[in-house]
N, C-alpha and C positions, 0 to 999 in steps of 0.2 A: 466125446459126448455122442451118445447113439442118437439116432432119429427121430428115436421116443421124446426122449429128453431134451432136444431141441423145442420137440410141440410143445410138449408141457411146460418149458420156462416161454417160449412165446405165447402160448394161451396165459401165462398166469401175467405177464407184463401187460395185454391187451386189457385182461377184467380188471387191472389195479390201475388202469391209467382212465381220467375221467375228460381228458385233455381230448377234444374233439379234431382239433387240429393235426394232432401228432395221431389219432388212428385216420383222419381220414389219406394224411399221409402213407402213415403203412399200408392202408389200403392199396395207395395208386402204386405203391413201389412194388407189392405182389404182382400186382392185376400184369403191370408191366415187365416183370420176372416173369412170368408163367404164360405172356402172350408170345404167340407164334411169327407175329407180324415182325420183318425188317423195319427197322425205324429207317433205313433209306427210300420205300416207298411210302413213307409217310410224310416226307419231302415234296414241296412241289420243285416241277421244273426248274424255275430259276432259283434255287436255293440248291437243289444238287449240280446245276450247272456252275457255283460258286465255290461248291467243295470243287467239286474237278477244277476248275479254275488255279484254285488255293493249292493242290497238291501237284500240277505242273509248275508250279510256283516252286516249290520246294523240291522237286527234282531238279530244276535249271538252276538250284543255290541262291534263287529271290528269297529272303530270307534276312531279318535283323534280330539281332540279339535281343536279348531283356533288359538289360544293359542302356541299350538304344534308345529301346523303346519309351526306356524310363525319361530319358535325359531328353527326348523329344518330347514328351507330357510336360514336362516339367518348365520347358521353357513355354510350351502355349498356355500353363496355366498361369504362370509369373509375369507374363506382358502385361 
């Protein structure tokens, strides 16, 4: 599908849809495609201090399965 044809099938979905929700979505998911900014400076401090945190976590092999995780939800929701 050329380039063309992408606009034109997204322009004709936009005018056929009356759904405010779903363009105002589209909207933010372009706005957010097309913006320049890092979402990691959109972070404050102690929230990228928690990714770093989280990811020396997972080089040192801190780390549980899905598996785990399930089976520990599971017994705190059943008590």
């Amino acid at each position: 599908m050329s380039v063309l044809e992408l606009k034109n099938d997204l322009h004709r979905l936009v005018v056929n849809t009356e759904d405010e929700v779903i363009l105002e979505n589209v909207r933010a998911y372009f706005l957010n495609l097309t913006s320049h900014e890092d979402w990691w400076d959109k972070l404050r401090d102690t929230q990228q201090q928690l990714v770093n945190e989280s990811i020396k976590q997972l080089d040192n092999g801190q780390t549980y399965t899905h598996q785990a995780v399930r089976e520990r939800i599971s017994k705190l929701l059943h008590k």
